[in-house]
C-alpha positions as CSV (number, residue, x, y, z in Angstrom):
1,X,50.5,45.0,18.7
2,X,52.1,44.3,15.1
3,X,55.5,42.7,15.6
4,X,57.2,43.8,11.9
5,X,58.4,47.0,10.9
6,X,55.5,49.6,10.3
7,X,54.1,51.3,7.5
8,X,55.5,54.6,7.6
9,X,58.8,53.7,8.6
10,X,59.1,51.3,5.2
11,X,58.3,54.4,3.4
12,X,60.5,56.9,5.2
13,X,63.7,54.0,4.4
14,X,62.5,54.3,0.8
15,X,61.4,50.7,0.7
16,X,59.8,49.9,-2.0
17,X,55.7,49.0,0.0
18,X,53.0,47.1,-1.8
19,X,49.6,47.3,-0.1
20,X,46.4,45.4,-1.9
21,X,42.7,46.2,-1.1
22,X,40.2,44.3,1.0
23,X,36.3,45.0,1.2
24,X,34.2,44.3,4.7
25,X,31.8,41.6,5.1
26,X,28.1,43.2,4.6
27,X,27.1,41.0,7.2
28,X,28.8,39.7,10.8
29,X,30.6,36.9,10.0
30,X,34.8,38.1,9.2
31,X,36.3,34.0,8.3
32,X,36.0,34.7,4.5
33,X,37.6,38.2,4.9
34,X,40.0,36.7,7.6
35,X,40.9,33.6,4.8
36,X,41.3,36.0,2.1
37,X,44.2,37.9,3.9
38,X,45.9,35.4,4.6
39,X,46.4,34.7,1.4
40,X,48.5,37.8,1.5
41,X,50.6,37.4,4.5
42,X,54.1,38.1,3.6
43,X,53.2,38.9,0.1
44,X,52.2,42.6,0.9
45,X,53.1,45.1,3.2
46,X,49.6,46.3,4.4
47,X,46.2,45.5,3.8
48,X,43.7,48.8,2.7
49,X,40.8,48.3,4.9
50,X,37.9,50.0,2.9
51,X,35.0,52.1,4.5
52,X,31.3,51.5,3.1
53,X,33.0,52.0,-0.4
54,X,30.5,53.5,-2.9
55,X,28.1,54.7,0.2
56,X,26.8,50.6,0.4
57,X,26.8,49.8,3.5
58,X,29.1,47.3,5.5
59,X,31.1,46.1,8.6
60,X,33.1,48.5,10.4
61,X,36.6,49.1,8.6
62,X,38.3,49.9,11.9
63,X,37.0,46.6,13.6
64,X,37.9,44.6,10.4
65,X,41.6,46.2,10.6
66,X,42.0,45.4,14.3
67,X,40.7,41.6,13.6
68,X,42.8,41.3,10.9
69,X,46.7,42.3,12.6
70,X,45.5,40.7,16.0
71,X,44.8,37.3,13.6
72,X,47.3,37.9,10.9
73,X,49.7,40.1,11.8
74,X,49.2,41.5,8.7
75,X,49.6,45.5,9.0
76,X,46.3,47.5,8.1
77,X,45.1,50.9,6.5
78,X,41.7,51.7,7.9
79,X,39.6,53.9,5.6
80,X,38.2,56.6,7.8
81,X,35.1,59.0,5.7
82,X,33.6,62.2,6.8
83,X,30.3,60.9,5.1
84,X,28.7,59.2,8.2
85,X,30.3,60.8,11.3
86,X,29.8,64.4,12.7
87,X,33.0,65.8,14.5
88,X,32.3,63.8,18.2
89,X,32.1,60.5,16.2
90,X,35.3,61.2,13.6
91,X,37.2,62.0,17.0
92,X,35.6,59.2,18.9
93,X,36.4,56.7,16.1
94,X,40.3,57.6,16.0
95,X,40.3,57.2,19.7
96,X,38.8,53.5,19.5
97,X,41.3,52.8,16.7
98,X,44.7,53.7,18.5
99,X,43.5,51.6,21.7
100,X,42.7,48.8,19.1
101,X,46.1,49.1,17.6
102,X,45.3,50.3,14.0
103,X,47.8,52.9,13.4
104,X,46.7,53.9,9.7
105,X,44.4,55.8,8.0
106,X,43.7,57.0,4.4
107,X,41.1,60.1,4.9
108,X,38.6,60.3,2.5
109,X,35.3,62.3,2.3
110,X,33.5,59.5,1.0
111,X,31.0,59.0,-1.6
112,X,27.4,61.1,-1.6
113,X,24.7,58.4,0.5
114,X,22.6,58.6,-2.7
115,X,25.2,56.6,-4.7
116,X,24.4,53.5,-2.6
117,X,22.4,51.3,-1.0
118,X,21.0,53.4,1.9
119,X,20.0,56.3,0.0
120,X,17.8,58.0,2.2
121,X,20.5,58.5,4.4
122,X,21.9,62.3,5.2
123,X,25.9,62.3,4.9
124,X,27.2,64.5,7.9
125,X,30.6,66.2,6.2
126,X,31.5,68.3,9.0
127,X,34.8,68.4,7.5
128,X,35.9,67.1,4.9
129,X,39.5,64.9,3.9
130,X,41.6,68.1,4.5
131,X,39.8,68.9,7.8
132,X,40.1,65.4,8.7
133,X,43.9,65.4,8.3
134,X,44.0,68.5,10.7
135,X,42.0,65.8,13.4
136,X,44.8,63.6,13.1
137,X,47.3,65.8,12.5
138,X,46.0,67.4,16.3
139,X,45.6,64.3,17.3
140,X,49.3,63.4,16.9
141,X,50.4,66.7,19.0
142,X,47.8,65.9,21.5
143,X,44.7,67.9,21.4
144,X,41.6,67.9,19.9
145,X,39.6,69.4,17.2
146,X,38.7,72.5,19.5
147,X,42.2,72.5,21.3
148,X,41.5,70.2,24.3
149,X,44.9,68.8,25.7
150,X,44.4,64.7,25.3
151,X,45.7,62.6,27.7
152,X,48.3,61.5,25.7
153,X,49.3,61.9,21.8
154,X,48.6,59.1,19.1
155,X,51.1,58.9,16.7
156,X,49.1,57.5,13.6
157,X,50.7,57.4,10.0
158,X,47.4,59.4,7.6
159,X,47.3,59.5,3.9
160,X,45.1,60.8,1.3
161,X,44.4,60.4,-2.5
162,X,44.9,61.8,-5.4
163,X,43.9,61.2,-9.2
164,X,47.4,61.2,-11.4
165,X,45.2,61.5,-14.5
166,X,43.9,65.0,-12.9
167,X,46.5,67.2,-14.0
168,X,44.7,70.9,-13.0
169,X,46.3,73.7,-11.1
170,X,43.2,73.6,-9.1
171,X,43.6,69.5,-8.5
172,X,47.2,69.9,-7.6
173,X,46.6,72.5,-5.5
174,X,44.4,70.5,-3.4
175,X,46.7,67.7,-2.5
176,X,49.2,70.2,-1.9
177,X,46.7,71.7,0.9
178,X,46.1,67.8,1.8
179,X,50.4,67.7,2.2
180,X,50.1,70.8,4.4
181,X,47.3,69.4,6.6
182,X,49.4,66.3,7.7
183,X,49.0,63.9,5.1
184,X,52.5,61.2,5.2
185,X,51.6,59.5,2.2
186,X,49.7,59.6,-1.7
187,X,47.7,56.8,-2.7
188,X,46.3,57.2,-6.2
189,X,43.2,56.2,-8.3
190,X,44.3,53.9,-10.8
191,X,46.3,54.8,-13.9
192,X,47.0,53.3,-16.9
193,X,49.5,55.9,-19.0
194,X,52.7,56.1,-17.4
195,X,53.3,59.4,-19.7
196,X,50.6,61.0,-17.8
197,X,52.3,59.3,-14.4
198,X,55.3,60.7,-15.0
199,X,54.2,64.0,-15.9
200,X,52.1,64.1,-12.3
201,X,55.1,63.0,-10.4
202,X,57.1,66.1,-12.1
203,X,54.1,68.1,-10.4
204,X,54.6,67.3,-7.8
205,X,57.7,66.6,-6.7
206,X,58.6,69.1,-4.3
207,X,55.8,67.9,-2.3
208,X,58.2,65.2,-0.9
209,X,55.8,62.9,0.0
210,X,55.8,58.8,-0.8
211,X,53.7,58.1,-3.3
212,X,51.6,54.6,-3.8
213,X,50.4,54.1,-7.0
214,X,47.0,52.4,-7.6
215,X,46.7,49.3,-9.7
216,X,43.4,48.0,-11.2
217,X,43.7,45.2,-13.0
218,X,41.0,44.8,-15.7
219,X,39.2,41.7,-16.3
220,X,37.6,42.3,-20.0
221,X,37.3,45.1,-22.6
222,X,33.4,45.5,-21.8
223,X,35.1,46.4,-18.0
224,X,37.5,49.1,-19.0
225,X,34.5,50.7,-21.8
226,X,32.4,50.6,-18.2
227,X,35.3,52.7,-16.2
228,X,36.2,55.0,-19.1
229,X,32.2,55.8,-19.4
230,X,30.7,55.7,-15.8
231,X,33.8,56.3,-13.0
232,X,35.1,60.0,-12.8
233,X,38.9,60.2,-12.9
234,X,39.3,57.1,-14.6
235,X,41.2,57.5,-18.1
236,X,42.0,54.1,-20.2
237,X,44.0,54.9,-23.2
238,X,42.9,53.7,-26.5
239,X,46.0,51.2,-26.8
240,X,45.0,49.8,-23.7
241,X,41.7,49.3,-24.8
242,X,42.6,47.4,-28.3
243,X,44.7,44.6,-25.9
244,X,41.9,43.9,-24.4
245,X,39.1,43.3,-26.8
246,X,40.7,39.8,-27.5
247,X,43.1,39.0,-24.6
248,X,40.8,39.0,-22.0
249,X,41.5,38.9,-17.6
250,X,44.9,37.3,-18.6
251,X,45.4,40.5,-20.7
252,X,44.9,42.9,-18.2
253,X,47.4,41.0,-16.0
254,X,49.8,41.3,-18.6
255,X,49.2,45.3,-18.7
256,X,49.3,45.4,-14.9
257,X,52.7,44.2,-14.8
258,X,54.1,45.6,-17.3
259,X,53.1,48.9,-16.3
260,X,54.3,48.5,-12.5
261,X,57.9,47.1,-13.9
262,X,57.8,50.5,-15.8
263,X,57.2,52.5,-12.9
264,X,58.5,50.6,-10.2
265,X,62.0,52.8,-10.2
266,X,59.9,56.1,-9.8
267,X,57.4,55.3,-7.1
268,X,57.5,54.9,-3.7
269,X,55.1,51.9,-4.1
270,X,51.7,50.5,-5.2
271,X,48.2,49.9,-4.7
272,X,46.3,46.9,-6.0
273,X,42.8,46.9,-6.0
274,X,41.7,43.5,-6.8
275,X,37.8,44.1,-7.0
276,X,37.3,40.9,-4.9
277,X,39.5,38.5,-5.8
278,X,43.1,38.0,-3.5
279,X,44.4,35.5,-6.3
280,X,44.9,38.4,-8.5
281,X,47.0,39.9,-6.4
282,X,49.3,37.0,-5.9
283,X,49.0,36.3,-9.8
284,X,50.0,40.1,-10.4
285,X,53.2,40.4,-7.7
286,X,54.3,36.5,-8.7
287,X,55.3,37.9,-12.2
288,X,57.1,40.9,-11.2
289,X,60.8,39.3,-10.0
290,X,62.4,41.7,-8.0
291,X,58.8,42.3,-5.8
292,X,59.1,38.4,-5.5
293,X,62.7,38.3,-4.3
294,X,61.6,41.5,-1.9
295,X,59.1,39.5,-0.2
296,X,61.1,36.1,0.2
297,X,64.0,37.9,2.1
298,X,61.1,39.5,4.2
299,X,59.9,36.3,5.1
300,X,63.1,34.4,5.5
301,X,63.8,37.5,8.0
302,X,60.1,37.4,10.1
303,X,60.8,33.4,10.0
């Protein structure tokens, strides 16, 4: 069992949480992944463990998580989809993962099977994100999808997503059925324009629930043209775009950390998506001082 104060509780004592992202071997063997997170112990507050991202298959994100706090100590996010599972196996699953000691989960619906590398496979969606909240949010009272009394409650922390740069009635309304259906917590897609940030957070504000804000940092010009044209609900501004053409990865770790310093004092946090490499993520939260001094007391206090 994780030792350090837990995820939920940072967020409910308005600490200011950084989580980073971290993909699942396609394969058996977990000492690269195992490495890379280590790299991030005491750096970042919990590792996003993400779930056959893009519909290509890989290693279990609930056995990943449980390897990685009974090695690390490193709190995890397990990404749970309703893509693969019917309702016995998205039950089944959140059973396996409390015993394991993996406490939280960002429900997703997950990506069509077609997008990836299995595409003849059939995606289940017996629910979807909302309906899996419900699950968890049963779960948490103990019972069951149907009503069945567990034998004891689970208490696990759930979030969702949401896409800042979506600013519809019909997106908003949405997350605010996500909110109602048990969700503790917002992670976003990433966003570049903090004038469209701040306009979502006004939206949403009487939801009252923390919100992580997620950080892509953008290695090359010919990478952000590729997200503005191919990945829905990605929106890089043209000014963005123009630093780019000439500066380059250092560049976009320039924008990245000058956008979280802008944001910092209106978030409840953020979430860094690294694509692969943990150095970035050291190289981004290095530059930002106060996160720096954050994370030294932390340490000097788990020491």
């Amino acid at each position: 069992m994780l030792k350090n104060e837990n995820l939920c509780t940072k967020l409910k004592k308005r600490k200011f949480v950084v989580t980073a992202e971290i993909s699942t071997p396609k394969g058996v063997d977990i000492t690269k992944t195992i490495e890379e997170a280590r790299k991030l112990k005491g750096i970042v507050d919990a590792l996003n463990i993400t779930d056959c991202p893009m519909a290509n298959m890989r290693m279990s994100p609930i056995a990943v998580a449980h390897l990685l706090q009974d090695h690390l100590n490193i709190e995890a996010i397990f990404h749970l989809t309703c893509r693969d599972r019917n309702l016995i196996g998205l039950q089944s699953e959140l059973l396996g993962a409390y015993a394991l000691g993996v406490r939280n989960i960002l429900a997703l619906t997950g990506d069509e099977p077609s997008r990836g590398d299995t595409p003849q496979a059939k995606g289940v969606y017996d629910v979807d994100s909302v309906g899996l909240l419900k699950i968890i949010s049963a779960f948490n009272r103990g019972y069951d999808y149907n009503g069945n009394k567990l034998d004891s409650p689970t208490e696990f922390c759930a979030g969702t997503t949401a896409n800042p740069n979506d600013l519809r009635d019909e997106a908003l309304e949405k997350l605010k059925v996500k909110i109602e259906a048990g969700a503790e917590f917002i992670q976003t897609q990433p966003v570049y324009d903090e004038e469209i940030l701040f306009k979502f957070i006004e939206k949403i504000k009487n939801f009252n629930v923390p919100l992580l804000i997620g950080i892509l940092p953008l290695k090359s010009y010919k990478m952000a043209v590729n997200l503005n044209e191919k990945v829905p609900g990605i929106d890089i501004p043209e000014k963005v775009l123009e630093r780019l053409k000439d500066g380059g990865r250092e560049e976009g770790i320039n924008i990245a950390v000058e956008f979280i310093k802008r944001i910092r004092s209106e978030v409840a946090g953020i979430h860094i998506m690294p694509l692969g490499s943990t150095n970035v993520v050291l190289e981004i939260i290095s530059r930002v001082d106060d996160l720096v001094c954050d994370f030294a007391e932390n340490n000097v206090q788990m020491n």
